[in-house]
C-alpha positions as CSV (number, residue, x, y, z in Angstrom):
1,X,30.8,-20.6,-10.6
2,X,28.9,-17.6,-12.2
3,X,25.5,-17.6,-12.2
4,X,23.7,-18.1,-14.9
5,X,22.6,-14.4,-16.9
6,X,20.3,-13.6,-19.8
7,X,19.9,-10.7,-21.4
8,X,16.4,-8.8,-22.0
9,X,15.5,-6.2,-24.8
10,X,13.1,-4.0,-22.9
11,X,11.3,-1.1,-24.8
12,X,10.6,2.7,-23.2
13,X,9.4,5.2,-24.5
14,X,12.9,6.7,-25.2
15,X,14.1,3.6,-26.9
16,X,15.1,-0.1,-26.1
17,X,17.6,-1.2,-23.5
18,X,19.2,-4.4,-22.6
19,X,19.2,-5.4,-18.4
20,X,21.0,-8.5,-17.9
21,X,18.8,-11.1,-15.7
22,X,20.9,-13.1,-13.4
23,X,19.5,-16.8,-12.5
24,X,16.0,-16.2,-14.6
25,X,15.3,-20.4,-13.7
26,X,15.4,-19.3,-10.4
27,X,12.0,-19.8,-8.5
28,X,10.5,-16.9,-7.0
29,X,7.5,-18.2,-5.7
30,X,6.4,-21.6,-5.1
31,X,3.3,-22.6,-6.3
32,X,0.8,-25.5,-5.0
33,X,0.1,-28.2,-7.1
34,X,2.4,-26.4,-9.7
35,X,5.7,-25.2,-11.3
36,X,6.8,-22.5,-9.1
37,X,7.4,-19.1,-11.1
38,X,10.5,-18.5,-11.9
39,X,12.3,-15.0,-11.7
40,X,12.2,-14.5,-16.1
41,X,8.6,-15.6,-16.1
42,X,8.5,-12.5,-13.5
43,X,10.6,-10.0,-15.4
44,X,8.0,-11.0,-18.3
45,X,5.2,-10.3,-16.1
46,X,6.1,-6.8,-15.7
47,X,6.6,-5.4,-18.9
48,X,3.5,-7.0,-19.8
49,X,1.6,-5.2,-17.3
50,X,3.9,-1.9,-17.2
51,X,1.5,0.2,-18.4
52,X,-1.3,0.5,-15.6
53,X,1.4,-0.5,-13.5
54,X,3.6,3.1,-13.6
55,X,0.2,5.0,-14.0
56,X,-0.4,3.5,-10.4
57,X,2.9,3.2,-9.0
58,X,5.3,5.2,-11.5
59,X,6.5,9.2,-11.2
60,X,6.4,9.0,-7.1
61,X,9.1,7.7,-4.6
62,X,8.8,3.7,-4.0
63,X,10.2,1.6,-1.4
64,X,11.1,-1.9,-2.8
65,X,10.5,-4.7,-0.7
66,X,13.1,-7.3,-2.0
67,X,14.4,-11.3,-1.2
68,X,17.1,-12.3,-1.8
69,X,15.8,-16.1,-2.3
70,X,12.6,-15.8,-3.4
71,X,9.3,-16.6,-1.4
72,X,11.1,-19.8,0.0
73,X,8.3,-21.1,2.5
74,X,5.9,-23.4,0.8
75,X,3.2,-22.8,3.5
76,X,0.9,-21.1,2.3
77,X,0.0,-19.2,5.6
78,X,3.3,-18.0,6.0
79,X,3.9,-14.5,7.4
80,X,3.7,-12.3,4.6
81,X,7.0,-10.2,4.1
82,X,9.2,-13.1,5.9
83,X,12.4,-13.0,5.1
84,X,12.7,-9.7,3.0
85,X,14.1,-6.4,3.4
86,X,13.4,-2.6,2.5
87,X,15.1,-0.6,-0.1
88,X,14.3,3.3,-0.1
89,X,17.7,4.4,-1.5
90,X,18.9,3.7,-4.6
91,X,21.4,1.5,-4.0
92,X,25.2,1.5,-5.0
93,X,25.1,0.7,-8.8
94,X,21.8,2.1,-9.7
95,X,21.6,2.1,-13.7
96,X,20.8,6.2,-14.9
97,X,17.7,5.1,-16.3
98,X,16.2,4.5,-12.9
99,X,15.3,8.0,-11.4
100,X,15.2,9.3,-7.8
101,X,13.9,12.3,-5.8
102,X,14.6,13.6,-2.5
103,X,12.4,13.4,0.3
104,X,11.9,13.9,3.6
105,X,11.1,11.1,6.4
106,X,9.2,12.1,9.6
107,X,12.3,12.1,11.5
108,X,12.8,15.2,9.5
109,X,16.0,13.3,7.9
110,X,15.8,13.7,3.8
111,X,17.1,11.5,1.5
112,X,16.9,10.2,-2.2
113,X,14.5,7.4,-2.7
114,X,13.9,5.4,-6.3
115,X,11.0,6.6,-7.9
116,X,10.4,4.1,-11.6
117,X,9.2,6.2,-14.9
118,X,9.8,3.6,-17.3
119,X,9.6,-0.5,-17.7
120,X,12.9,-1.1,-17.7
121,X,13.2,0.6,-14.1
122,X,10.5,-2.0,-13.1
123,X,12.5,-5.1,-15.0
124,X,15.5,-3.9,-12.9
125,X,13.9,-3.8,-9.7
126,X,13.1,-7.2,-10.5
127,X,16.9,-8.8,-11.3
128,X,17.2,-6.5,-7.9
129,X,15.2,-9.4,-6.4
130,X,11.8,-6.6,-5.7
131,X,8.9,-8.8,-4.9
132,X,6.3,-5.8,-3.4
133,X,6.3,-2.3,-4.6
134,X,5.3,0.3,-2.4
135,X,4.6,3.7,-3.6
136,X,4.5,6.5,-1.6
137,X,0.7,8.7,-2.4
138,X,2.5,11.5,-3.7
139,X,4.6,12.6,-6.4
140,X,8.0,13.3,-6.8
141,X,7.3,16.9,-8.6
142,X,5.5,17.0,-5.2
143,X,6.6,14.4,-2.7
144,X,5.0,16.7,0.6
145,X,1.5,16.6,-0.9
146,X,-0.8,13.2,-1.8
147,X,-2.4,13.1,-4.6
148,X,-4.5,10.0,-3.0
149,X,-6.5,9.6,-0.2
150,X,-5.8,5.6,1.0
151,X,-7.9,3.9,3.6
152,X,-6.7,0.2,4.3
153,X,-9.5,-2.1,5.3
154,X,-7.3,-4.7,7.6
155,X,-9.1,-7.8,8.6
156,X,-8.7,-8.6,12.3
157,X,-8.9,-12.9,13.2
158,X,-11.9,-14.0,12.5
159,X,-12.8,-12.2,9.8
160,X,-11.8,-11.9,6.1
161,X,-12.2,-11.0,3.0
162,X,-16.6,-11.1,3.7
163,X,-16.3,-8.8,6.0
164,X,-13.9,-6.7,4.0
165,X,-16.4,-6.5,1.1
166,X,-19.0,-5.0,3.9
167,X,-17.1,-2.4,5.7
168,X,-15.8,-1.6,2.2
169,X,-19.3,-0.6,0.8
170,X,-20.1,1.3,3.9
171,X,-16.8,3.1,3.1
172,X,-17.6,4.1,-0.3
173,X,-20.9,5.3,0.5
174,X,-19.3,7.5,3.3
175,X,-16.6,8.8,0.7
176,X,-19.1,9.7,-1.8
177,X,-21.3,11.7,0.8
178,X,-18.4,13.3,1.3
179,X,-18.2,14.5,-2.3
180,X,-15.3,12.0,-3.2
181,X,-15.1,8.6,-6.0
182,X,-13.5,5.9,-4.1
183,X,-11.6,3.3,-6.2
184,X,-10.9,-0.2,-4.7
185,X,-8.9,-3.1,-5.4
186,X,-7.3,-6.4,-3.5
187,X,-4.6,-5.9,-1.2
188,X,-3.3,-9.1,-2.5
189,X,-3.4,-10.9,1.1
190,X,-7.3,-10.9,3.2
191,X,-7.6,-7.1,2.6
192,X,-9.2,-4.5,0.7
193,X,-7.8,-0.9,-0.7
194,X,-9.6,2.0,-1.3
195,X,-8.5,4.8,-2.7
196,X,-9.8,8.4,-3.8
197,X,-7.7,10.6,-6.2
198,X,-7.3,14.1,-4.6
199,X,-5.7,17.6,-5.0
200,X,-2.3,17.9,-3.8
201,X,-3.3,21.0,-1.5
202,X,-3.1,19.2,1.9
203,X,0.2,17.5,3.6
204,X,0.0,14.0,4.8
205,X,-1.0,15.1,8.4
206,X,-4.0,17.0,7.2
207,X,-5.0,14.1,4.6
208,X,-4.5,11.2,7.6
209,X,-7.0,13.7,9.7
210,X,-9.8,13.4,6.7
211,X,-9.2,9.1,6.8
212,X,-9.9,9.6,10.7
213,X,-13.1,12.0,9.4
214,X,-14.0,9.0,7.2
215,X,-13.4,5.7,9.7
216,X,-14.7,7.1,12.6
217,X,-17.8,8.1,10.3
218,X,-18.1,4.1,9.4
219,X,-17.6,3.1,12.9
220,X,-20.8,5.2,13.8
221,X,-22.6,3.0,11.1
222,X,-21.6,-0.4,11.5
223,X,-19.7,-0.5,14.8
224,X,-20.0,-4.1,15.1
225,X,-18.2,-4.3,11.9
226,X,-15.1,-2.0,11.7
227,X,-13.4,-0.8,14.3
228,X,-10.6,2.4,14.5
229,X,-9.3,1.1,17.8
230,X,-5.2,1.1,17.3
231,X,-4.9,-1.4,20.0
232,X,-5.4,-4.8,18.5
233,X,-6.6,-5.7,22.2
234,X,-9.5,-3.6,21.4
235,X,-10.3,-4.8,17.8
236,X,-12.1,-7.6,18.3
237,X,-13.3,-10.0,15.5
238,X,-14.0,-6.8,12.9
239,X,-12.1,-4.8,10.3
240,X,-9.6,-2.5,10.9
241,X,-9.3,0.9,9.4
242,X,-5.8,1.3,9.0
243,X,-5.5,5.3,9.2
244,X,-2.0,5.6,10.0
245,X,-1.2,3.9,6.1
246,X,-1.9,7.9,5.5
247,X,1.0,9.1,7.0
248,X,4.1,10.1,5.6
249,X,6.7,7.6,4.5
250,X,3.8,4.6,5.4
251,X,2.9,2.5,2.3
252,X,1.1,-0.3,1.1
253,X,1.7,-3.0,-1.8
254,X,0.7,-1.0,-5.3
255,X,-1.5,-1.7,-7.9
256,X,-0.7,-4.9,-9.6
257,X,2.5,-5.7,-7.5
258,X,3.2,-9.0,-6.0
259,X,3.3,-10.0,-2.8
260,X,5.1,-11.9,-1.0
261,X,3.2,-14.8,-0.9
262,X,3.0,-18.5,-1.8
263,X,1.4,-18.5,-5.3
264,X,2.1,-15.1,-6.5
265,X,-0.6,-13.2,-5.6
266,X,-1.4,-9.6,-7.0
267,X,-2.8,-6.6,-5.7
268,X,-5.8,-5.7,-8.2
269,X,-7.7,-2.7,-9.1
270,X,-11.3,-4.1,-9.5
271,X,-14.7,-2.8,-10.5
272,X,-17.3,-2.0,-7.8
273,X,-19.6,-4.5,-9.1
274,X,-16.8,-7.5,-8.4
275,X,-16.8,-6.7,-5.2
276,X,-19.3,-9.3,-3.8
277,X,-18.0,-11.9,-5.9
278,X,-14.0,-11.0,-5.7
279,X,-11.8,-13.8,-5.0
280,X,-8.4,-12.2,-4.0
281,X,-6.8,-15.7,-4.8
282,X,-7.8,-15.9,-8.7
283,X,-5.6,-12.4,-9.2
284,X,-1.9,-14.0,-9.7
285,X,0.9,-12.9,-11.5
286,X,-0.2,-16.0,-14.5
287,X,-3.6,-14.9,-14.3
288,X,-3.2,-11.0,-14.4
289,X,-2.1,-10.2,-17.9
290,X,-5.1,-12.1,-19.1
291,X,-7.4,-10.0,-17.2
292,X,-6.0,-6.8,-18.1
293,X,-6.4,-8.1,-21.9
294,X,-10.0,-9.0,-21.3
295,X,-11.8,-6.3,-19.3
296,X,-9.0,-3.4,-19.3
297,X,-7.5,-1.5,-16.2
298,X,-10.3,-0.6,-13.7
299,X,-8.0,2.4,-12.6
300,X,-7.5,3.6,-15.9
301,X,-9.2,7.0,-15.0
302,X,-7.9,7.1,-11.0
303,X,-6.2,10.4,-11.5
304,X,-8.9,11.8,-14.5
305,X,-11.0,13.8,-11.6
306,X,-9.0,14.7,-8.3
307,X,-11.5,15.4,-5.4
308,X,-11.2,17.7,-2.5
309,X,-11.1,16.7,1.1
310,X,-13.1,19.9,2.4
311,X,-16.2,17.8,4.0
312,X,-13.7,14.9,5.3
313,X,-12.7,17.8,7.2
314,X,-15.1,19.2,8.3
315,X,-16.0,16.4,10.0
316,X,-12.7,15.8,12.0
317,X,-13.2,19.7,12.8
318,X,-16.7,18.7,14.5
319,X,-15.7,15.6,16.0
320,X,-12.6,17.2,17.7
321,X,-14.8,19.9,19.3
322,X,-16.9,16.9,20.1
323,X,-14.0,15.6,22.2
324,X,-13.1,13.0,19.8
325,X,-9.1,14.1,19.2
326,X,-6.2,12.8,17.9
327,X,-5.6,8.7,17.2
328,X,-2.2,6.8,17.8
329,X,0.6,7.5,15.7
330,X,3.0,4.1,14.9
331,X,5.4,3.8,17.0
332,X,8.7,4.6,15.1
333,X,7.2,8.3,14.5
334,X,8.3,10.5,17.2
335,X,5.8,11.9,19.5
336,X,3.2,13.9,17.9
337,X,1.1,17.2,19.1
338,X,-2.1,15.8,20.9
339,X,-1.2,12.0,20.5
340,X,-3.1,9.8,23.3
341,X,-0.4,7.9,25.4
342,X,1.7,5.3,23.3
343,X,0.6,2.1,25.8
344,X,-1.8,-0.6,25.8
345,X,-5.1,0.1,27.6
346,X,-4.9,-2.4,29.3
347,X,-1.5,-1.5,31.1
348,X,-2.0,2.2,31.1
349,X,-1.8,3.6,34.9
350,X,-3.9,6.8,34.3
351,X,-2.1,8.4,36.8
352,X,1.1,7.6,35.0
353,X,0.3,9.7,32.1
354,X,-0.6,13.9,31.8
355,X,-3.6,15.3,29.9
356,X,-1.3,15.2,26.7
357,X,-0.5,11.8,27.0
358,X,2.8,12.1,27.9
359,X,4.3,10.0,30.9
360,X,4.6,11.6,34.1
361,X,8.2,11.8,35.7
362,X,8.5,10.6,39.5
């Protein structure tokens, strides 16, 4: 039996066009204590927040993290991103109306990947069953240079979204000494963003150098709080700066996507002064239009005044003469020029391994 279709009436800027939903009753996400939201209250959700959302998210290649059922788990501590799988390339099908540009990976492989200029590209990734976006932090007129500088406060166990809000105001006061406006918002899980709008002059290496600049500068301040330590052996019970989110081809959920988690939670561009009263869990896909109605975009001017990452730096230049080099790359990048060795401390042989941290052949 076919499933059961509507059709939607979505308006561009170019004109309207009509994208057939397939099982809109279908629920998407459960909610507690509630009627789950289905996939047309979704598709609604999106063109009403379209706006902020492709100034955030739109003009740059995306990776869409789709499910095929929904969030089906009802716990509410479920892994997020169970279940779901990555779409980079546009796949077979693809309506004209939903754009792409070429890239290349850090395997050095290029390919096309979906970038979304318009709402009805966004109401289509939805009947495509998208849940997360995840924009890369350049654009696709220049997809080899960011046009954001992203730092990704992680919380380690034990800590949460407290602890975020502290290593997150040490953060912004390190960014600004460095002559740059950080912007911040939810991650829509324990986390917190932040992001500073930049000139594209630099390529992804050289912007992941000026996050180390900037971490390793909080870790000297609050060392008992944050920690740059790759090795989650090493973390402890404090937050993670996430530098390698700056490399190329690594992404996090956008501004005011879903996630993949029980209750439909949203990752939100906030205000510095909500920060010590945020509640990650009031920011929903029911509960985001409102806002935006109330009090506006807070990233409304993100991209008005680019900074430069000149001090940032400057301050990797001085801590590598210090000694303090390179970090860990993930693991799926291949080796990279000055990389420590790609093993847990705690099982490392030193003699195992050369100065360059490559392993020594018997």
């Amino acid at each position: 039996m076919a499933s059961e279709r509507v059709t939607l009436t979505v308006t561009d800027a170019d004109g309207d066009r009509e994208i057939s939903l397939s099982s809109p009753n279908k629920v998407v996400w459960p909610v507690e204590g509630g009627d789950g939201i289905t996939k047309a209250e979704y598709a609604d959700y999106v063109q009403q927040v379209s706006t902020p959302f492709l100034a955030a998210n739109g003009h740059r290649p995306v990776s869409l993290e789709r499910f095929r059922d929904g969030i089906a788990s009802s716990d509410p501590d479920a892994a997020p991103g169970a279940g779901g799988f990555f779409s980079k390339n546009p796949p077979k099908g693809t309506p004209d109306f939903v754009d792409a540009v070429d890239v290349t990976y850090n395997s050095g492989r290029s390919h096309p990947q979906i970038v979304l200029n318009r709402t009805s590209a966004i109401v289509w990734a939805v009947q495509m069953n998208t849940i997360v976006f995840h924009p890369w932090a350049s654009l696709a007129s220049n997809t080899d240079n960011p046009v954001e500088l992203r730092i990704d406060l992680d919380p380690q166990p034990g800590t949460g979204i407290a602890e975020a809000i502290v290593a997150a105001h040490g953060l912004r006061e390190v960014l600004q000494e460095a002559g740059l406006e950080p912007f911040i918002k939810t991650s829509g899980n324990r986390g917190l963003h932040v992001f500073c709008p930049i000139v594209p002059e630099w390529e992804f290496l050289t912007v992941r150098h000026a996050v180390i600049a900037a971490g390793r500068e909080l870790e000297r301040r609050i060392p008992e709080k944050v920690t740059m330590s790759w090795w989650k052996e090493e973390r402890g019970e404090r937050i993670f700066v996430d530098f390698n989110q700056a490399n190329r081809d690594r992404t996090m959920a956008g501004a005011y996507s879903p996630r993949a988690k029980v209750g439909a939670p949203v990752s939100t561009p906030i205000h510095w002064d909500e920060l010590d009263d945020v509640d990650p869990t009031r920011f929903t896909v029911r509960t985001i239009p409102g806002r935006l109605a109330e009090i506006g975009d807070p990233w409304a001017d993100l991209q008005a005044s680019p900074g430069r990452i000149d001090t940032l730096l400057e301050w990797w230049e001085r801590d590598v003469s210090n000694g303090l080099g390179e970090l860990s790359f993930p693991p799926e990048f291949p080796k990279m020029p000055g990389e420590p060795p790609r093993v847990q401390p705690s099982k490392k042989v030193a003699a195992n391994w050369d100065a360059e941290g490559n392993p020594v052949e018997d």
